[in-house]
C-alpha positions as CSV (number, residue, x, y, z in Angstrom):
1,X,-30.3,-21.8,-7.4
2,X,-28.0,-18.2,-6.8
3,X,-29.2,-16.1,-3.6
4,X,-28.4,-12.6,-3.8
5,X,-25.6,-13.2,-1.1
6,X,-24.0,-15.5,-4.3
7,X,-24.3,-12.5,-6.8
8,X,-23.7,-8.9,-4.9
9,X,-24.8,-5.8,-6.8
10,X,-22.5,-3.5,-8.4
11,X,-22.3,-1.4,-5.7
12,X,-21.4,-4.2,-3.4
13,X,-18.7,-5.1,-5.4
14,X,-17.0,-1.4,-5.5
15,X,-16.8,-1.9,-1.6
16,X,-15.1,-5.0,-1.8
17,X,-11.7,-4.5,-0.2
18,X,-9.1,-4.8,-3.1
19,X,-4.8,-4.8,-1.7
20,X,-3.5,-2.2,-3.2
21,X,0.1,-2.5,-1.2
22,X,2.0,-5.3,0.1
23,X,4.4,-4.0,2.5
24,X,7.1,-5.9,4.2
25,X,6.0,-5.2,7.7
26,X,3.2,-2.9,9.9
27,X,5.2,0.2,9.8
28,X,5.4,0.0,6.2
29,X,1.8,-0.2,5.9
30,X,0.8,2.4,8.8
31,X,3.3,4.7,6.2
32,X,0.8,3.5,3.1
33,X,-2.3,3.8,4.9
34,X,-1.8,7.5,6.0
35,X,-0.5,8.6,2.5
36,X,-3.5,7.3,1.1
37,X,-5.7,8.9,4.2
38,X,-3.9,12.3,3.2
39,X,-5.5,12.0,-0.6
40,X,-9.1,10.9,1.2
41,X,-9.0,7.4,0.7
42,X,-9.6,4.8,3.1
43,X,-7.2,1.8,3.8
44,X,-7.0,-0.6,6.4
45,X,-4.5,-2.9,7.2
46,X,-4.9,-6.7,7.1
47,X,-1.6,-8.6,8.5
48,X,-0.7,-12.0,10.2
49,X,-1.9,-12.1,13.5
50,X,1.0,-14.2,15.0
51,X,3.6,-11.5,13.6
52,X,1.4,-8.7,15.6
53,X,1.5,-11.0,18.6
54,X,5.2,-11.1,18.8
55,X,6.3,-7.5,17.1
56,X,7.7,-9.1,14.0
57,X,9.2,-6.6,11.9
58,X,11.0,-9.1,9.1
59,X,10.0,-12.0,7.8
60,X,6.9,-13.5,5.6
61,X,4.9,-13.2,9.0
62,X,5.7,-9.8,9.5
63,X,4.0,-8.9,5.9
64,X,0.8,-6.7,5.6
65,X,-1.3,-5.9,2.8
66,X,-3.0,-2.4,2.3
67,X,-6.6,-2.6,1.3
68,X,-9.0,-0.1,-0.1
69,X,-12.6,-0.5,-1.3
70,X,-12.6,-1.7,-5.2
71,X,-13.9,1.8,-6.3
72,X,-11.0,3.4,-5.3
73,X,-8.6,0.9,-6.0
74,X,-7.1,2.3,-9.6
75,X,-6.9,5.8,-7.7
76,X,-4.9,4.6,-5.1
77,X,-2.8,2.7,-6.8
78,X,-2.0,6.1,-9.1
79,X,-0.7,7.9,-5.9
80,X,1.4,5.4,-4.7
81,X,3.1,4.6,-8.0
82,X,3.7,8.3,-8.6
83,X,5.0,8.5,-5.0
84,X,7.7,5.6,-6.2
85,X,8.3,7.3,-9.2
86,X,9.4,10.7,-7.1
87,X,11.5,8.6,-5.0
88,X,13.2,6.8,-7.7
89,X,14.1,10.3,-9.3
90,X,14.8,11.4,-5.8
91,X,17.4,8.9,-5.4
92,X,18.9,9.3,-8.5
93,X,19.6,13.1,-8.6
94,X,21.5,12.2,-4.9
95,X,23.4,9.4,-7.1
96,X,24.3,12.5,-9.4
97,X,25.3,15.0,-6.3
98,X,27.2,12.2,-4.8
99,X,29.3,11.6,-8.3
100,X,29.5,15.1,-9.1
101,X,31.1,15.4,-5.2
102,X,33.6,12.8,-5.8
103,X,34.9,14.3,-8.9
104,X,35.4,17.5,-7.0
């Protein structure tokens, strides 16, 4: 026999955290988190306890996921792949200045 606590409703399932972000370390994700708090969607931050403890910045225990409810998972995904997109094209018009420098 299933219990409703075995099969959530639909709605339930929209508020189910989904990680949206795997950054290396917490400052990475606090970056994440408020980018996505700037478009109105909420995140929180889910990391390894034993990297908090000691301030570990590098390192597998220093990785943290970002997590927003399921519903807005697809959205948030959008705005931080378009912000990697901007920075990719960022990065490569400074490749250009820098070449276009060195001819010079």
């Amino acid at each position: 026999m299933s219990s409703a606590a075995d099969n959530p409703a639909p709605d339930d399932l929209e508020q189910i955290p989904v990680v949206v972000w795997e950054a290396a370390n917490p400052l990475e994700a606090q970056v994440v988190k408020g980018r996505l708090a700037s478009e109105g969607i909420p995140a929180m931050i889910r990391g390894e306890a034993l990297g908090n403890v000691y301030g570990l910045t590098v390192g597998s225990l220093a990785q943290t996921d970002v997590l927003v409810p399921g519903a807005l998972a697809e959205t948030a995904i959008e705005i931080l792949n378009s912000e990697i997109e901007w920075l990719e094209e960022d990065a490569s018009d400074e490749d250009v200045l820098a070449e276009d420098q060195e001819e010079n």
